[in-house]
N, C-alpha and C positions, 0 to 999 in steps of 0.2 A: 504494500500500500504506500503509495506518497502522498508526501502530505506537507503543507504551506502551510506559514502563520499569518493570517489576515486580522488587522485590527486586534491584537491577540489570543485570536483561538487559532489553533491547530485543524485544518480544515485538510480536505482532500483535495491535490493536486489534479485538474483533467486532462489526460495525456493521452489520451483517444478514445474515438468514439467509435459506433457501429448502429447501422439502421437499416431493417431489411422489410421488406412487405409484411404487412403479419395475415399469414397463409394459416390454412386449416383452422380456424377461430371464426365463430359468430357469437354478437355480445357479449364478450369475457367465455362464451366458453370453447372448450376443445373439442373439436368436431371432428380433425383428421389431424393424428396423433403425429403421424410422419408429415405430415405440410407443415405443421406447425413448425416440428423440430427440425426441418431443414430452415425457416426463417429464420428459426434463433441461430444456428449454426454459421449463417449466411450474417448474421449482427456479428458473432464474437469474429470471426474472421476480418471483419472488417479493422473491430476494435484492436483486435493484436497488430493487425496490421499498422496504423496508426500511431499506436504504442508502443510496437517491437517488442511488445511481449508475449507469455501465454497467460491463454487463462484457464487456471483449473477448478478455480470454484467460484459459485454466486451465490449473492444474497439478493433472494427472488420476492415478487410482491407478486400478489393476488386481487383482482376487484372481479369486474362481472356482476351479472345477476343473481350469480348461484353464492354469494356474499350477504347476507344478514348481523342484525346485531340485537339484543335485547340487553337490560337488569334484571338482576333477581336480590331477593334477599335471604341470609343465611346469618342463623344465631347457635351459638356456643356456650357452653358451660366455664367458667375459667377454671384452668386445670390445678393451678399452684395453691396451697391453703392461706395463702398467705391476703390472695385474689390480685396478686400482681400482674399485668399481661404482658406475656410473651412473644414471641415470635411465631411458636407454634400454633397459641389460639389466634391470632391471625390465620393462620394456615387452614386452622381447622375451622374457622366461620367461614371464608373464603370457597372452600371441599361444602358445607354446607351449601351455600349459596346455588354450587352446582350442583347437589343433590335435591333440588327444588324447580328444576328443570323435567318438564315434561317427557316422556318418554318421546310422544311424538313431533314435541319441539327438536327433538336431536336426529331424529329419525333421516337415514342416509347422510348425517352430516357429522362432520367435525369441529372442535371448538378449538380456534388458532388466539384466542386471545379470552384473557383473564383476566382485568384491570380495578381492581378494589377503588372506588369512588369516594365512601364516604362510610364511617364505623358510630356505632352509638351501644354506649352504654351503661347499662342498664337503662335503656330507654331514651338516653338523654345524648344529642347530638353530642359532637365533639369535632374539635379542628385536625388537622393534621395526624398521626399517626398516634395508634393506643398504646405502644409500648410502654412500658414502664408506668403508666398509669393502674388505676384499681380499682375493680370492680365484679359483680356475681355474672353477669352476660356478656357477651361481647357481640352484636351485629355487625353484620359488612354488607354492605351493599354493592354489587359487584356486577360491572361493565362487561359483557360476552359476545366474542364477533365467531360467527361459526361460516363456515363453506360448506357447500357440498362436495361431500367426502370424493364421489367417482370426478367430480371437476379437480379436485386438488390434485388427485392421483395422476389423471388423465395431464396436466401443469407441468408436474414434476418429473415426469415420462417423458416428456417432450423433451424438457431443458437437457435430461439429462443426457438423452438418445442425441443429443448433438456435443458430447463428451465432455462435462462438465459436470463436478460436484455441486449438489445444493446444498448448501449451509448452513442458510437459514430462510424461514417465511414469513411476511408479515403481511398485513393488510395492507394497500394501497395509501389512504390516504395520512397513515401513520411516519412514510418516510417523509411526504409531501409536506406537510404540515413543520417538520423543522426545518423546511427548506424555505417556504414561503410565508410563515405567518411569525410574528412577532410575540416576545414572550408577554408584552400590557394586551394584546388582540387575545392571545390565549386564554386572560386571565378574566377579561371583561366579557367574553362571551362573542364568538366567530362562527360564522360558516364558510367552511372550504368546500367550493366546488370544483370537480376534477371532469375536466368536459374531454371527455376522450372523441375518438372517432365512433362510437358504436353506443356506449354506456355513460351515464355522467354518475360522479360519484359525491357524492354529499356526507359531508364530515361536521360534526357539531361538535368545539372545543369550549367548556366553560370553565372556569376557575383551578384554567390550564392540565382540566382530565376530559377526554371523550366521553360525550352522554351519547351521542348516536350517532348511526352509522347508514346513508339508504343508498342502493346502485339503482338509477332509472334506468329503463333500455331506451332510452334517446343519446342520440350524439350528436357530435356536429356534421357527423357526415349525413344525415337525416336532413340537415341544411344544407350541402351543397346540393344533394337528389333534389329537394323542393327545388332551388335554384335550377339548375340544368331540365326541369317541366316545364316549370314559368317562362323560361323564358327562350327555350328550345335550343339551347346550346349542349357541348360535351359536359363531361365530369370534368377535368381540368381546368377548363376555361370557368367552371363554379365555382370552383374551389378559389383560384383566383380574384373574383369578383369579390365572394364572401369575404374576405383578408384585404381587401383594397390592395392589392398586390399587382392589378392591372387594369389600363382605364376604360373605363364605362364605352368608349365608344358609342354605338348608334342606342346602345342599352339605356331607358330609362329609370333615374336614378332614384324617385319614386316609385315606380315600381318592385325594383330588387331591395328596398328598402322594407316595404311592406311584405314582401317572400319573405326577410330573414324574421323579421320581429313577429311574425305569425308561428313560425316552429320556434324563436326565442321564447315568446309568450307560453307554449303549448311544457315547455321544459321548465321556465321559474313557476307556470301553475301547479306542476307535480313539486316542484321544492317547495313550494308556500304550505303546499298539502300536507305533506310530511313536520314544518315546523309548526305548523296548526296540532300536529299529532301529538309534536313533542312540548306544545305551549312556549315555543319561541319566534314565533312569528310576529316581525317588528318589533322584537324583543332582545335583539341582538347590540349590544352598542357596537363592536364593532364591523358591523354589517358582515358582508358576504365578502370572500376573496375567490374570486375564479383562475385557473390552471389550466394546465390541457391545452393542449392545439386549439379545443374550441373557443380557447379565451382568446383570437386573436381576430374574432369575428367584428367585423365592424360594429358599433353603434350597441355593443354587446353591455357597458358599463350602465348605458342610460334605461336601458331597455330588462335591468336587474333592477334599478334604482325605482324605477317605476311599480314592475310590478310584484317585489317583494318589502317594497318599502322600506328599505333597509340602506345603509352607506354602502354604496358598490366598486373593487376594484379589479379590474384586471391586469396580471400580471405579463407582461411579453418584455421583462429586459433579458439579460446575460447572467448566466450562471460564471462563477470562474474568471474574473475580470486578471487575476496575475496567473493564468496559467495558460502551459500553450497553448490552450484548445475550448475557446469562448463557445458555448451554444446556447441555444434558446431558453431562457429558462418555463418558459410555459410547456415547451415540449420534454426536456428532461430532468424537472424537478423531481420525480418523484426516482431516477436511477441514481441522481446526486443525493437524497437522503438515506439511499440505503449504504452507498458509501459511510456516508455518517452512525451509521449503525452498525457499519462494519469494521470501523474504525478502532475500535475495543472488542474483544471478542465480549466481555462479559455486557456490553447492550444489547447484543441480540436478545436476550431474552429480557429487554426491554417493550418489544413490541410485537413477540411474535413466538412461533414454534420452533424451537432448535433443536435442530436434526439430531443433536447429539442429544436429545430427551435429558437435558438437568430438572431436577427436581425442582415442587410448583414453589418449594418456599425461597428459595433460593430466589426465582421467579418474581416473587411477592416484594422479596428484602431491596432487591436491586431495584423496581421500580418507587417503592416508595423512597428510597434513600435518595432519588433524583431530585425531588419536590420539599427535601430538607434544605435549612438556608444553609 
């Protein structure tokens, strides 16, 4: 791993890239197991290329549709007579929490994340972590992002069939989220949207822990297709348009205006949907921050401002500003955060399922300890 000090942190160096079709996928999922893994094959190739290196392992992220997230809550007995808490009864409300998980809420699925939110006890809220405090109960209330299990499998199949170790796994908007959002945005309450080509993904960061997590199957490429109807041109020449990337020509500019903000509209109605679900709607101080290739759609900040009510930004500078190899940052924020996560072996199990299966307290101790001043 290389690694630069910017501003003084210890940040990752980018010394090549790779970017190849992505073959065998429809909406995050894996459809043809060998297309897919010649794309990824066809990315690292590139990226060693660039780099002069090899590469023998990754740290892989997961979104798509077959992605969910819910809370549960789970209560404990304190174990010590003395009713001191531990680390263990952390552990052990936590192992509760997921013992109160339906059978068919799990049903064909896996749970790639475990994130304890907030602890009360004996009833009574409390800040920051229960250690060393005392009490007869201990609640956790606890953050769960599951996949479906055949998609993860079918993921991790792919990557690996193009010769390459996986590492580690985390959710999608988990790498994303240290790359693009600020630690006062975390704290005050944010939405990250991640507007892929196919899926957009929505991340809800409050008092700097995930409360929720939704994949819609719209994308942006769902806008370029409207565009290229409307107005009966190619794919490429939409894509184009959509991005102001080339000029309107005999195209009317009211027109492709009202194409984008009608499938815009049709995407921030499902996120308003969702924050109505979770009681954050217009409720966000620091509005929404969008990502993804789809945040470079024109007219896309006003047209969130509008109809989620919310402060709207979107991201399109540079990732990497002292390193050889600047790219976009709305296109690969979320492969620069897992650099960051890969950056210490012991964060991967900050955010995610580590291949090497370390144990959940282990798990538990490393994330809370990040949120210690």
């Amino acid at each position: 791993m290389i690694t630069e000090t910017i501003d003084g942190a210890l940040l990752p160096r980018i010394i090549g890239i790779g970017a190849a079709e992505s073959k065998g996928l429809r909406r995050g999922f894996v459809v043809n197991t060998a297309e897919t893994a010649k794309s990824v094959k066809n990315a690292i190739n590139q990226a060693e290329k660039t780099a002069g290196l090899q590469i023998k392992k990754v740290f892989l992220s997961v979104g798509g549709v077959g992605v969910n997230s819910f809370t549960q809550i789970g209560t404990t007995v304190i174990s010590r007579a003395d009713w001191e808490i531990t680390d263990l009864d952390i552990n052990k409300a936590v192992e509760e929490s997921q013992n109160t998980i339906t059978e068919n809420a799990l049903l064909n699925r896996k749970i790639i994340h475990n994130i304890p939110l907030s602890f009360k006890i004996d009833g009574k809220s409390i800040w920051g972590q229960p250690v060393g405090m005392k009490g007869s109960k201990l609640e956790a209330k606890t953050f769960f992002v599951t996949c479906l299990e055949q998609h993860l499998d079918n993921l991790t199949e792919a990557v690996e069939l193009a010769g390459v170790k996986v590492e580690s796994l985390t959710a999608s908007p988990f790498p994303a989220s240290l790359v693009n959002l600020t630690k006062a945005q975390k704290i005050a309450g944010v939405a990250l949207a991640n507007i892929g080509a196919e899926t957009t993904t929505i991340a809800v960061i409050e008092n700097d822990l995930p409360i929720s997590l939704e994949i819609l199957p719209f994308g942006s490429s769902d806008i370029t297709n409207d565009i290229a109807l409307g107005l009966k041109i190619s794919l490429e020449e939409a894509e184009n348009l959509k991005t102001g990337n080339t000029p309107l020509g005999s195209f009317s500019r009211r027109k492709l205006d009202e194409i984008i903000e009608a499938r815009l509209s049709d995407i921030f109605e499902l996120i308003n949907t969702h924050l109505k679900k979770i009681g954050r709607n217009g409720l966000l101080p620091a509005g929404i921050v969008m990502t993804g290739g789809g945040a470079g759609t024109i007219n896309i900040e006003q047209s969130a401002r509008v109809n989620l009510n919310l402060p709207a930004k979107a991201l399109t500078g540079l990732l990497g500003a002292n390193s050889k190899i600047q790219v976009k940052e709305n296109i690969w924020s979320i492969v620069y955060g897992l650099c960051l996560i890969g950056k210490e072996g012991a964060a991967i199990d900050n955010f995610g399922h580590n291949f090497a299966q370390k144990n959940i307290l282990n798990k538990i101790k490393i994330w809370l300890k990040q949120f210690m001043p």
